[in-house]
Structure formats: structure tokens, C-alpha cells
C-alpha angles and dihedrals in degrees: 000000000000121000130265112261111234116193088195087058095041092055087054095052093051100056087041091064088042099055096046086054096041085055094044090049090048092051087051104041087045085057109043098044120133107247087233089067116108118230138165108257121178129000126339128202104221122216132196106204103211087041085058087040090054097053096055121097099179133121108280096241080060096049094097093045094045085055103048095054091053088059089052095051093056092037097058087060100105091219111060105080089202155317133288114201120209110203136170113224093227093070087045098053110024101160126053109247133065093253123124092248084059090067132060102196097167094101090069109030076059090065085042102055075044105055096032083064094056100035100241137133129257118219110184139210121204118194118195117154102076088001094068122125117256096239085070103043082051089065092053122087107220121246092207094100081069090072092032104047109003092256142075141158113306078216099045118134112189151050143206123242144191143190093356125154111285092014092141084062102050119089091227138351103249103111111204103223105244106231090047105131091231099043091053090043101056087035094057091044085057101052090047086064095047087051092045084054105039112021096098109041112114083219102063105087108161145017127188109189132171143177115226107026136127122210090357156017092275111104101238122165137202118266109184 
């Protein structure tokens, strides 16, 4: 007879598959890339910018170049390659709207001027999902009414969440569904200006970005 169908086989079949690509695609595209690509090599310090915010006890007009200097300090140590900034979109974009008073870029051209000092490389990671700035969640009708009342917006766009893996590093607990239309649009404006800001610098060598994820770039769900 045919055989019983297992979605649990089946899962693993799939990720089997991808990661044999994904490792194939890797090795190619290792191999055939074009020696003016820019690409990480060797060992990265990786800051977390409010972590770095919320050990300082200065006065706030000293914050940046307290900052800075800490880059300097990690980045003198030969052997660190580079620095890897870890960044919620909500302090990068703070405002709707694709103006220059939306964004606050100073964060990272901190690590920049940093890293440009002591000729190493910046990798960066970007965290939306429950990182997202309120102007956009306020955008976003909730879905929690689903679980609540049976119903809910056809065009709702978030959902609240409890007691999920890196909570203590998410700015909130309200989670953008990340296939909502206006999520991925306002997601997809702001990396365009950081990659009007930041694409051609020599000194931008990496990026990981994600779509439903908590304190980084991992996608992690909830599970409770």
C-alpha cells in the first residue's frame, strides 16, 4: 500500500534538501565571487547598542563620545577583525515618513567614525518584530480579538505576546505579522535608506536582517 504520510518526516526532509543547497549555494557563490565584493573575514566584537546606552552614567551631551571610545577600545585589540552592531529599528527610525528628521542615524555612524579610525570593518544587525517603532504598530490593527472574540480585522497586522524566548530583549511585546502589507512596506523603505547611507561605504561589509524576530536577528517564535 502507499506509505503513510509523516509531517514530521517530511519537515525533516525538507530542511534536509535546504541545507544541502544552502551549502552548495554558499560554496558557489564563495568561489565565483568577484574579488571587489565585500565580505566579513576573522573575528567580530558584537555590540548591542542599548546595552552600551544603558552602562553609561555620563552626562547625556558625552554619550557619542563615550561611545565612540568604547569602540576604539575593542577595536585596538589585534585581534578582533571588526565590529558587529546590533541595533533595533525603532531607535533608528523613530518618526513615519522617509525624511531625514524620521531617522536617528547617530548610533551607527558612531561605530562607523569608530571603526573608520582604526581601519576595520562594520558588520550590522538590524532587529524589527517586536522591535518595531510604535508609529508603525500604531498603524497596525491587533489580531488579538481572534483569540478573544472569534473575530478580528480582516486587515489586522499584530499580535500580543507573553513569556516568548528573548523577551527581556524586545522593546514591547506586540509581534507585526510578517506578511502584513504595511509591515513589509515600511520595513522595506527603511532598509533602502540604510542602504542609501550606508551601501557604499568600503567599510560596510555585512548585513543580517529578518522579519519576526525578538532581541536578534534569529528567528525565534513564541512557543507558549
Amino acid at each position: 500500500g502507499p506509505a503513510a504520510w509523516s509531517p514530521v518526516g517530511f519537515g525533516n526532509q525538507i530542511l534536509k534538501a535546504s541545507w544541502v543547497l544552502a551549502s552548495l549555494c554558499a560554496s558557489l557563490s564563495w568561489a565565483q565571487s568577484p574579488a571587489h565584493i565585500r565580505a566579513p573575514l576573522g573575528v567580530y566584537v558584537k555590540v548591542d547598542v542599548q546595552d552600551a546606552i544603558d552602562g553609561y552614567n555620563g552626562p547625556a551631551s558625552q554619550l557619542h563620545s563615550y561611545l565612540q571610545s568604547l569602540y576604539a577600545t575593542l577595536l585596538a585589540d589585534p585581534a578582533i577583525s571588526g565590529l558587529t552592531m546590533g541595533v533595533d529599528w525603532a531607535k533608528l527610525q523613530p518618526s513615519a515618513g522617509t525624511s531625514s528628521s524620521s531617522f536617528d542615524w547617530s548610533d551607527l555612524d558612531d561605530a562607523f567614525a569608530a571603526a573608520a579610525a582604526a581601519h576595520k570593518p562594520v558588520q550590522l544587525i538590524l532587529t524589527p518584530g517586536f522591535n518595531s517603532p510604535q508609529w508603525l504598530l500604531n498603524q497596525l490593527p491587533s489580531c488579538d480579538p481572534l483569540f478573544t472574540k472569534g473575530s478580528a480585522p480582516s486587515n489586522c497586522g499584530l499580535v500580543t505576546f507573553a513569556g516568548y524566548p528573548e523577551e527581556q530583549r524586545a522593546l514591547q511585546n506586540m509581534l507585526p505579522l510578517p506578511w502584513n502589507a504595511v509591515y513589509q512596506a515600511a520595513w522595506d523603505a527603511f532598509l533602502m535608506q540604510v542602504n542609501a547611507r550606508y551601501g557604499s561605504n568600503p567599510l560596510f561589509v555585512a548585513i543580517a536582517i529578518a522579519g519576526p524576530v525578538a532581541g536578534s536577528d534569529e528567528m525565534i517564535f513564541p512557543t507558549s
